[in-house]
N, C-alpha and C positions, 0 to 999 in steps of 0.2 A: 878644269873647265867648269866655267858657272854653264849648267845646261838650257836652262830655261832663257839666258841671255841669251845663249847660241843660239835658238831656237825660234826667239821672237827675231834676232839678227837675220837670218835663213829665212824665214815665213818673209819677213819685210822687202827682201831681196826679191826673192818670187813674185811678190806681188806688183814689185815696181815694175819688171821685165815681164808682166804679162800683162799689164795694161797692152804694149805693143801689138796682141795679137786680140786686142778685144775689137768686136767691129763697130766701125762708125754710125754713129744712130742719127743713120740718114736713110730719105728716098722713103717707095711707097711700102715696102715691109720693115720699117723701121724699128714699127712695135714689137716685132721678133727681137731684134738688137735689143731694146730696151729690155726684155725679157732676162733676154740670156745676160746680160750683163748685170743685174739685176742681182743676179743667184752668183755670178762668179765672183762677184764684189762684196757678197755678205759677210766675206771673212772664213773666219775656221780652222783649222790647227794646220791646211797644207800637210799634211800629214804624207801625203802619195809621192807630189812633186819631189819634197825633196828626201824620201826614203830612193826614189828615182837618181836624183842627183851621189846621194852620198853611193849610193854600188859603182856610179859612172866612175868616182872619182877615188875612190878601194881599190877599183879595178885596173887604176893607171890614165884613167882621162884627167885630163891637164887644159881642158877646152871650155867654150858653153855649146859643143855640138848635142848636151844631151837635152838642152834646153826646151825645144819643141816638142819633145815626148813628155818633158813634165807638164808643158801648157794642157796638151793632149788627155793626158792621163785625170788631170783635174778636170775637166771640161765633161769626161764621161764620169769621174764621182759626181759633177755638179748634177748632169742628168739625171743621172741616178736617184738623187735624191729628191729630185723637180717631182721624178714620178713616185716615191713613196711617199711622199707627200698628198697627193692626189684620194679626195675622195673613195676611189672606190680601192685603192689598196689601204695606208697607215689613215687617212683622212685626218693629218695634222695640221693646226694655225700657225706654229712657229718655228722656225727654223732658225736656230743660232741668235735668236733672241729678236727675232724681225717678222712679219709675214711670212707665209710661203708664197711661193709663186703662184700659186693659182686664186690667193685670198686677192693678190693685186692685179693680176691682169687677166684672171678667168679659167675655168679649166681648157678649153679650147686652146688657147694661147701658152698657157703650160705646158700642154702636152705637145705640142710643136716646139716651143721652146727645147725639153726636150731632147726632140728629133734632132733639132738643129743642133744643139750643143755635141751631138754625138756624132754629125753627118761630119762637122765643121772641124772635130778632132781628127779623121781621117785625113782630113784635105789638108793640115798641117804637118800629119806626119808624112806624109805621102810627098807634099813639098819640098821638105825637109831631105826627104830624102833621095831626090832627083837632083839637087846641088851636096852631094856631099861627094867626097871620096873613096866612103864603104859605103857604097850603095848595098852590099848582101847585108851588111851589121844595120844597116837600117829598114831594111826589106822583114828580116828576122825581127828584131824588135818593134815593130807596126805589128808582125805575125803573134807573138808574145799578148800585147795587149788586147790585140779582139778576141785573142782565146779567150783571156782571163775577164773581159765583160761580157761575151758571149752564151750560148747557148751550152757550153763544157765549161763553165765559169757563173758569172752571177747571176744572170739569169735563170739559169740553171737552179741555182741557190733560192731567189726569189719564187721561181714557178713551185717549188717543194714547201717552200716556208705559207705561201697562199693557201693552197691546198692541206697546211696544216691548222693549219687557222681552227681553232675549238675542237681539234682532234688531239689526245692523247698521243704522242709518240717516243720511241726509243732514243736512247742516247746516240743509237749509229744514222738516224735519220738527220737527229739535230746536230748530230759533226757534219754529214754532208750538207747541209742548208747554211750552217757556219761557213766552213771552208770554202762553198762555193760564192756562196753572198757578199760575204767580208773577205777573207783572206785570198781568193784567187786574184783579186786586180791588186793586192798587197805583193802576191808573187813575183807578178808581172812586172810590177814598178822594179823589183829585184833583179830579174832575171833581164828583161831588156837595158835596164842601163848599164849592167854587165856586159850584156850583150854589144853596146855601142863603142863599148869597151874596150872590146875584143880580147875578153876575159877566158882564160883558161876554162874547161870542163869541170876541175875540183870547186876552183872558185865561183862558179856559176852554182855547183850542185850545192854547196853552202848558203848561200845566199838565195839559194831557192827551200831552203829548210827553215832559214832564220825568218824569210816572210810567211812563210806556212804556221810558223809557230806563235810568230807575233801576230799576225792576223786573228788565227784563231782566239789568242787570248785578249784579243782585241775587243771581239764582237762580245769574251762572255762579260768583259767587265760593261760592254755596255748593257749587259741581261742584268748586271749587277746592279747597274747606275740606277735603271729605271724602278728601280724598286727602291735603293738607298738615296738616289742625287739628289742635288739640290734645283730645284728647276730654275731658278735665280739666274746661279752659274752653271747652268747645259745650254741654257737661252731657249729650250722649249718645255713640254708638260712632261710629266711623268707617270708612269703606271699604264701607260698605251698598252706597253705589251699582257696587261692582265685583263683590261679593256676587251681587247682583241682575241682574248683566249688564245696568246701564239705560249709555245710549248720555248723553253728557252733551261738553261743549266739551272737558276736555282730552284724553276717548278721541277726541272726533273730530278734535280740532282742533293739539292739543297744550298744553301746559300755560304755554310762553312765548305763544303765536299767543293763547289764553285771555285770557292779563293783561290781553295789549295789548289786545282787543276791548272786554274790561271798563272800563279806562282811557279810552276814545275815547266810550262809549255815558256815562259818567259827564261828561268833555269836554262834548258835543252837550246834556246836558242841562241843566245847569249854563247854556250858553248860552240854553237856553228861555226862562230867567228873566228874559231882558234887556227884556222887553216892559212887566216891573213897575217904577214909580216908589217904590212901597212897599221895606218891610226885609223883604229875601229873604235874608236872613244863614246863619237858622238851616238854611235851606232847603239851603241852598248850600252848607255845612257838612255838613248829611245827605247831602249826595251822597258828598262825600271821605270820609264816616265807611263809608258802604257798602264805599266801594273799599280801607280797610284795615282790616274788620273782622275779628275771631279768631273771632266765635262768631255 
């Protein structure tokens, strides 16, 4: 399997079938529409949606029922980012090589943006799942998702990470700000499309290992990026987080002691997968493509 083909094949796909659920930028809060669609159209590696898709489809979905959780799941990364972008958290210009959202429609409008992008994920899962057949496996993975953006999930992760801002801390503070920031909505895309699945207990506990793992080593290569990448191809600036005084693996750890952890958390997860008789290829792939990605 060329992986990178598959890759941009799957992103392309995603993006076609979620035009459908973008809103029409009409009427008198329109400028919200323009906002959010704005941020959901900049691109970017889809990374959630379809780590979402590929568990649905390991686990024996043979549908596109999982498809409105992928929209969903992106719509609250999109948020997510509207707001670290913002002034008074990261205070970044670019995002994926474009404005951020509040350089072009204001922080006001941002931050409602937002709002909406995350009120509006509900209301498709929740639709989503009042026309289905398993309404519990859909009840259940809607429940999945707000954990893992939630107040026991990334915000979580965010509220730790602020608060360390030009404070010195231990490596078990910065696993929980990791895991909870980055890797908890990485779970969630795991465990709910298993869930829709109606995926066995083993298969679910693996696939909630393998996003724990890859998450993690997700967030440290981007501790790594921001010190090594190129800003060219990340499509924003680099060295924020020394800017900012955020405590991250290679202030703590160092930048070789980094790799290596990254490396071994990619390892363990990759192993997760051994529990599937299915084609975990693509999956398996994603893992290696994490550990040398530029952007």
């Amino acid at each position: 399997m060329d992986f990178k083909l598959e890759l941009t094949k799957k992103i392309n796909e995603f993006e076609n079938k979620m035009k459908e659920y973008l809103p029409e930028e009409t009427g008198y809060q329109k400028t919200i529409f323009q906002a959010m669609n704005y941020s959901l159209n900049a691109g970017g590696k889809r990374l959630r949606p379809i780590l979402l898709m590929e568990s649905y489809k390991i686990c024996g979905g043979n549908d596109n029922n999982y498809f409105p959780y992928s929209v969903a799941i992106e719509m609250i990364h999109t948020y997510s980012l509207i707001h670290d972008d913002l002034p008074a958290l990261d205070n970044d210009d670019l995002r994926r090589g474009k404005q951020t959202n509040h350089k072009v429609f204001g922080e006001a409008m941002a931050i409602l943006a937002g709002d909406a992008l995350l009120s509006h994920a509900f209301q498709i899962m929740l639709g989503a799942g009042m026309n289905t057949n398993y309404p519990d496996r859909a009840l259940n993975a809607t429940y999945e998702i707000s954990k893992g953006a939630g107040i026991y999930g990334m915000i979580a992760g965010q509220v730790a990470d602020v608060e360390s801002e030009g404070k010195k801390i231990d490596k078990e503070k910065l696993d929980f700000i990791h895991i909870n920031k980055t890797a908890a909505m990485i779970i969630a895309c795991m465990r709910s499309g298993a869930i829709l699945a109606g995926a066995s207990e083993e298969k679910l506990n693996a696939l909630t290992v393998y996003g724990k793992k890859i998450g993690l080593a997700f967030q440290i290569i981007d501790d790594i990026l921001d010190i090594e990448g190129d800003e060219i191809i990340m499509g924003k600036k680099t060295g924020s987080d020394l800017e900012n005084n955020k405590s991250t693996y290679p202030a703590i750890l160092g930048m070789k002691e980094s790799k290596k952890i990254a490396g071994e958390l990619i390892k363990e997860s990759k192993d997760a997968l051994k529990v599937f008789n299915g084609d975990t290829e693509f999956l398996l792939s994603l893992a290696d493509y994490i550990m040398s990605r530029s952007n």
